[in-house]
N, C-alpha and C positions, 0 to 999 in steps of 0.2 A: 668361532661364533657360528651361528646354525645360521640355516637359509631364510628362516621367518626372522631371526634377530635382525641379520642384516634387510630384511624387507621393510620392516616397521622402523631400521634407522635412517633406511635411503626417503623416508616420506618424508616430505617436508611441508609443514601446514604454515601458512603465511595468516599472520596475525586481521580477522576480520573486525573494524569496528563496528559493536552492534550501532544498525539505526535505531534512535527510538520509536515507540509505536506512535507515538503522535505525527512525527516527520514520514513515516513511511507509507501512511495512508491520504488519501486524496479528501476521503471520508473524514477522518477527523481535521485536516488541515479546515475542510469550508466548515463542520463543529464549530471548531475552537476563532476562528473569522466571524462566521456570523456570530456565536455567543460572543464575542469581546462588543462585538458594535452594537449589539441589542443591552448590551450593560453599559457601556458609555453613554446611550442613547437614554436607558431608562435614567443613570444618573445626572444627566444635565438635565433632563425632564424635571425631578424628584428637585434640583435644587432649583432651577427658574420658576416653580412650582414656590417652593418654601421662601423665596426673595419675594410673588408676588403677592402670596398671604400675607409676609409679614407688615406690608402698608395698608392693604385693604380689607384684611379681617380684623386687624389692630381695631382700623375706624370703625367698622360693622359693631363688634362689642364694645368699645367707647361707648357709641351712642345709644346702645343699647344698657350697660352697666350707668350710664348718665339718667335715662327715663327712669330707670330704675330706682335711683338714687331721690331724683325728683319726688316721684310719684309714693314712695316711703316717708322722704319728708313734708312731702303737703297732708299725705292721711295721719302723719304725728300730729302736725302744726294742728289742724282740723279737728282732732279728736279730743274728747273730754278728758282732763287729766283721771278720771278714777275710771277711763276705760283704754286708757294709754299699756297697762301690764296685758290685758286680754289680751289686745290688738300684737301688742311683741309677740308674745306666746304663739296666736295663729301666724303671722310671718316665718315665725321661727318652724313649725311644727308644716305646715303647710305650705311653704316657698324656699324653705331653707336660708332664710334671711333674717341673721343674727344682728342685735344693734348692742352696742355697749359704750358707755360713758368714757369720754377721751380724757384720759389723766394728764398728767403731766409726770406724772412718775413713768410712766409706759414706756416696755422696750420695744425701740420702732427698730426693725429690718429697713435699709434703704430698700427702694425698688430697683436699683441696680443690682444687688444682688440678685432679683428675681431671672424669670425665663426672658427672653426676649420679644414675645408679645406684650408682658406688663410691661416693658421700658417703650417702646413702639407708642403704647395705649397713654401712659402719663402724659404726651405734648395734649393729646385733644380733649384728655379728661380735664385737665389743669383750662386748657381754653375755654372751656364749656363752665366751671365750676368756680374758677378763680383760681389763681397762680398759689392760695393756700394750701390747697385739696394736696393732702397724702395720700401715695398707695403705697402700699405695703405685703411682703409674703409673708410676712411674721410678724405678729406684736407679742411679746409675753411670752412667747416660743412658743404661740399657738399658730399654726399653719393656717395658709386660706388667701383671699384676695379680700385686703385689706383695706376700705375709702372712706377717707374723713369727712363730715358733712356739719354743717353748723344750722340748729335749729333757730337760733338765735345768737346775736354776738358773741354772746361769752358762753353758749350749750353746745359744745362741739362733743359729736358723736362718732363711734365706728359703723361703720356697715361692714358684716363680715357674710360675704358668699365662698360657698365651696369650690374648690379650684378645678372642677368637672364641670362646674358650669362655663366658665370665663378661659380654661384653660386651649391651648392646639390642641391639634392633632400631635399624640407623644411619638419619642422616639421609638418605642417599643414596637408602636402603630405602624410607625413607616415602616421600621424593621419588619413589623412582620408581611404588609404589603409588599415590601422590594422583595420579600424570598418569593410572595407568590407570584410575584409577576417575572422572577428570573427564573423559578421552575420552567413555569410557564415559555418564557423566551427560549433557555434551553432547548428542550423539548420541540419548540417554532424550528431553532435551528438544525434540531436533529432529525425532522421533518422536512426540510428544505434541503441540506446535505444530503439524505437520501436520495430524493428528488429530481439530485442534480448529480451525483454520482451513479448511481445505478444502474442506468442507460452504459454510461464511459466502462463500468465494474464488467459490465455483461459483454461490452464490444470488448473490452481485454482479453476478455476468458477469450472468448469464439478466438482473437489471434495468435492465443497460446495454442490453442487445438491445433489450430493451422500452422503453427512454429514446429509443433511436433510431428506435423503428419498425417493428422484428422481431418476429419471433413464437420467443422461444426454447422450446429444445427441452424437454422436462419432464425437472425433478430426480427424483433417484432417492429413493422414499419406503420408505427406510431407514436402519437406524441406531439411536443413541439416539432416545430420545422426544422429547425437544424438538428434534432435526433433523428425525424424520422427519415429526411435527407442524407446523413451519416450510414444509418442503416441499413437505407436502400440502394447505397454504393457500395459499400460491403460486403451487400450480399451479391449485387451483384458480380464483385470483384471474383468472389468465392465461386461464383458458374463459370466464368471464364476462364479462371483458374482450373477448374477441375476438366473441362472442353480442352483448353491446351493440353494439361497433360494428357488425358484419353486420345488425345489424338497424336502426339506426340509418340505415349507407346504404343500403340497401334501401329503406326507408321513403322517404330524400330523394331516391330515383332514381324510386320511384313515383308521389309528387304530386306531382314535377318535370315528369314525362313527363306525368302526366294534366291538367297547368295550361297544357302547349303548348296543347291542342286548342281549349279555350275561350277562350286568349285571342288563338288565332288567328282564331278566327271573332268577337270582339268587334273585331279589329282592321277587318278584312270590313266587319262591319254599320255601322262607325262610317267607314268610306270612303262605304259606298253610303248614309249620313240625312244628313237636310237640317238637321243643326245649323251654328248661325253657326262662323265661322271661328275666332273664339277660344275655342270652347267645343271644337270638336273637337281643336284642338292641344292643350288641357292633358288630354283625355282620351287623347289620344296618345301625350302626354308621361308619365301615370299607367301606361298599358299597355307604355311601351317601358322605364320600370323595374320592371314585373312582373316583366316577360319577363329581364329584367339579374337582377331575383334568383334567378331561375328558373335560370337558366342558371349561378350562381354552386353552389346548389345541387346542379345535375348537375355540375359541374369539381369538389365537393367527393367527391360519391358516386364519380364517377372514379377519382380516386388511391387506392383502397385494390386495384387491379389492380394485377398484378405490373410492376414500375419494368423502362422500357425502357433498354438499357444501347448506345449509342455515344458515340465520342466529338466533342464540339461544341465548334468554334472558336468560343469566348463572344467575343472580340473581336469576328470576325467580325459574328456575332450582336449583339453590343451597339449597335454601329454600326447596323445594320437598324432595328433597336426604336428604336434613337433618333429616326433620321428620320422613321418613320412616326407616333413621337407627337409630334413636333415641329409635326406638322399640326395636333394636336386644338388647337380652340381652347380658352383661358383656364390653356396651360402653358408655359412656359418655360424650354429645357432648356439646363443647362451640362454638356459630356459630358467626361471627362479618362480615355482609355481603353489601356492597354500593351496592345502589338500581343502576338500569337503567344500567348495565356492560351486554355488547352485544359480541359476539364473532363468528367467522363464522367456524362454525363444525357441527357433528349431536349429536344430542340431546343424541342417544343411545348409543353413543362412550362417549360422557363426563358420563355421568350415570354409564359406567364401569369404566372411570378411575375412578373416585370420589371410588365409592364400592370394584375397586381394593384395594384403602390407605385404605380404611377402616377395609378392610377384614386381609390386614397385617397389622394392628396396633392390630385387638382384637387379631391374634395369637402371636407377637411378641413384641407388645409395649406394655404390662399390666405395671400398676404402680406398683411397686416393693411394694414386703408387701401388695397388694390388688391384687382380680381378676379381677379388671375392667380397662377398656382401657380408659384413659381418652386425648381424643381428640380434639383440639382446632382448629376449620377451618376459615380461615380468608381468603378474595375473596378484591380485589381492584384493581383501577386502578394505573398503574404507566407509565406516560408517555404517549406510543401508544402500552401500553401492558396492559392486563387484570392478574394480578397476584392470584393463589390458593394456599393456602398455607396450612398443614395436619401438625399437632404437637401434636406429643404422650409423655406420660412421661415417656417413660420406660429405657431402660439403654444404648437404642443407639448403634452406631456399631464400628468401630475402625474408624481412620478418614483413614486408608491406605484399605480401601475396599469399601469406598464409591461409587467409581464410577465400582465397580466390580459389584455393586446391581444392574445394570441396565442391566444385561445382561443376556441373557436367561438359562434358567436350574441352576441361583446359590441362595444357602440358604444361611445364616449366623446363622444357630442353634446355634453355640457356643455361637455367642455373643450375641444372642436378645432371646434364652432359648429355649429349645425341640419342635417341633411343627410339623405338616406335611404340604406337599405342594408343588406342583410342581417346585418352583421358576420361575414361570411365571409372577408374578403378577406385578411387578415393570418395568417388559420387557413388558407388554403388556399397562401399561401408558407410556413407553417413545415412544412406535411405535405408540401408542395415538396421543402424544403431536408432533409427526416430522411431523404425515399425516396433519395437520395442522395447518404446520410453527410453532410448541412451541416447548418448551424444557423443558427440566426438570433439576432439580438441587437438590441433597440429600446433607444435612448436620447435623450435632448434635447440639441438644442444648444448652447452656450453663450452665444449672439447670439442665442438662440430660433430655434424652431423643432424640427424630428423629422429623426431618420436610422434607418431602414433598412439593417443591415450582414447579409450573406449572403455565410459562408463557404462554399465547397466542396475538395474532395479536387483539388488539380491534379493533372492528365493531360498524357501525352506524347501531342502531336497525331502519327498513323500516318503513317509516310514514305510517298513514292511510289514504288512499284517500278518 
């Protein structure tokens, strides 16, 4: 099996469940919040609404469909029978109010069948007219609102009006109002959502810049009071942040650089005294890790300069680093490396992170039972990331300190065995890996021992013109 076969079988991708995009946003969670209660809201409106028409507009056209009735039956009663057909004609032509002679053959529709404004309207027409008075949606399977009226005992009439005069508001009507007043709410909420998100969207972004390493730009301290409150701590938080640090390196650039002089000249005086040999080597050995953490501490004050941007053939590169630490003694490197892996950083910062793992693996990763650091570095792609990966065999750290290793000035002597050292070195590959866009991730092996994973942004390596 080739060295990419076995690369791409050693990956192991752990099943992500997608969130949905409704759950994942803050944005559409207060959407879909306010649109549900501006819809419930408009539908108990819409039916306390239709409950209180149906008693009080019922009566309104009763007594309106009653004067009606009347005032039809007195100008009959009233009028000369040989000007009784005109008089129909203009009713009919000019008020839309049809009369027709009540048979007894006639097929009557109940008004139960009708909508429920006629069922509503029969108690008060009947009260008004007499317990005889029909209404009807249909006679003869002619449509219309239907009311019997008697000119005389035995001359019972129809009065037939059009059901646009007498009828509700239709369903169609409401339908088409509820859409326009849920656009409408929609729209409220997705005006309000924004509103109320946008502020939080913007304060996220600015602590992602600062998760990585940036200096985001200052929120604007306005608005309500508790944004613009929010903001103005924040922003604050962000100057004092940035004063610590500046001063912080400042300080490690200054008794970094003032600790060269004296212990170059102790290096000097301790060349030219007449100590025995074994005394001077372990004072040499004391001053040549002075100097190592001295020099850890200027690589740390370093990186807060602006990150230099080309792009490094890391294959290339990897292959280099490996052989030259394949010299140091007491390490043992397995390299598994895919050709053509480009990334955009400088050459000199990947060189220390790589020499940083390496440096805490010979002091803390030995194989138990041996003095050598046996190291296995694996470089690939995954995705639109270039993955490095650093695995020692040695006995690893507790899994409740993992992420404490990334942080500046801390050892883990207990767990990974006596050594000296600044606790720099792991702090100065993740300030590595942020200056450009990577991260880092510590874990323990499963056969023991530590890994070291270091994503970065892949890069197209520049063609040659």
């Amino acid at each position: 099996m080739s060295d990419h076969s076995q690369l791409r079988s050693m990956q192991s991708v752990l099943p992500v469940s997608p969130v949905p995009w409704w759950k994942s946003s803050l944005f559409w969670r207060t959407f879909f919040l306010v649109g549900i209660v501006l819809v419930i809201s408009m539908g108990a409106w819409i039916a306390s609404f239709r409950l209180e028409q149906r008693g009080t507009r019922a009566r309104a056209i009763a007594e309106q469909v009653v004067s009606l009735v009347t005032i039809t039956r007195a100008a009959l009663v009233h009028s000369e029978p040989e000007s009784r057909r005109e008089l129909l004609f203009d009713l009919a032509s000019n008020e839309g109010i049809r009369i027709y002679p009540l048979e007894p053959t006639d097929q009557i529709e109940p008004a139960a069948s009708g909508d429920d404004l006629m069922q509503s309207m029969l108690p008060y027409i009947q009260q008004k007219m007499g317990s005889d008075t029909i209404l009807s949606p249909r006679v003869n399977d002619m449509p219309g609102f239907w009311i019997s009226f008697a000119l005389e005992e035995d001359d019972v009439y129809w009065l037939r009006l059009d059901n646009g005069r007498v009828r509700g508001i239709s369903g169609l009507r409401w339908l088409g109002w509820g859409g326009i007043v849920l656009v409408l709410s929609l729209l409220g909420a997705g005006f309000i959502s924004r509103l109320l998100n946008e502020p939080l969207a913007r304060l996220a972004y600015a602590a992602r810049q600062m998760a990585n390493g940036k200096s985001p730009e200052p929120l604007p301290e306005k608005g309500i009071t508790e944004i613009r409150e929010a903001n103005h701590s924040f922003n604050q938080m962000v100057k004092d942040l940035e004063r610590v640090d500046s001063d912080r390196t400042e300080i490690l650039a200054g008794i970094s650089h003032d600790l060269r002089t004296p212990l170059t000249r102790m290096r000097l005086e301790l060349e030219m005294s007449s100590l025995p040999a074994e005394s001077r080597e372990g004072m040499q050995s004391d001053i040549s890790q002075m100097d190592a953490i001295v020099g850890q501490f200027l690589d740390y004050a370093r990186l807060g300069a602006p990150a230099a941007s080309e792009t490094v053939d890391l294959s290339s590169l990897l292959h280099s680093i490996v052989e030259e630490a394949a010299r140091r003694p007491g390490l043992r490197l397995t390299a598994r490396i895919e050709d053509g892996l480009t990334v955009v950083a400088s050459e000199v910062d990947i060189r220390r992170l790589v020499n940083n793992v390496l440096t805490n693996a010979g002091r803390y990763g030995k194989t138990p039972g041996s003095d050598l650091a046996e190291v296995d570095i694996t470089c690939y792609r995954a995705g639109d990331e270039v993955k490095i990966e650093l695995a020692d065999c040695g006995i690893g750290v507790p899994e409740t300190e993992l992420e404490r290793m990334l942080r500046p000035f801390t050892r883990m002597d207990n767990a990974r065995g006596q050594a000296n050292g600044s606790g720099l070195g792991l702090a100065i590959v993740s300030r590595i890996a942020k200056r450009y866009r990577g991260r880092v991730r510590l874990e323990n092996r499963e056969n023991g021992g530590f890994i070291v994973s270091v994503s970065f942004p892949a890069a197209k390596f520049p063609k040659a013109s």
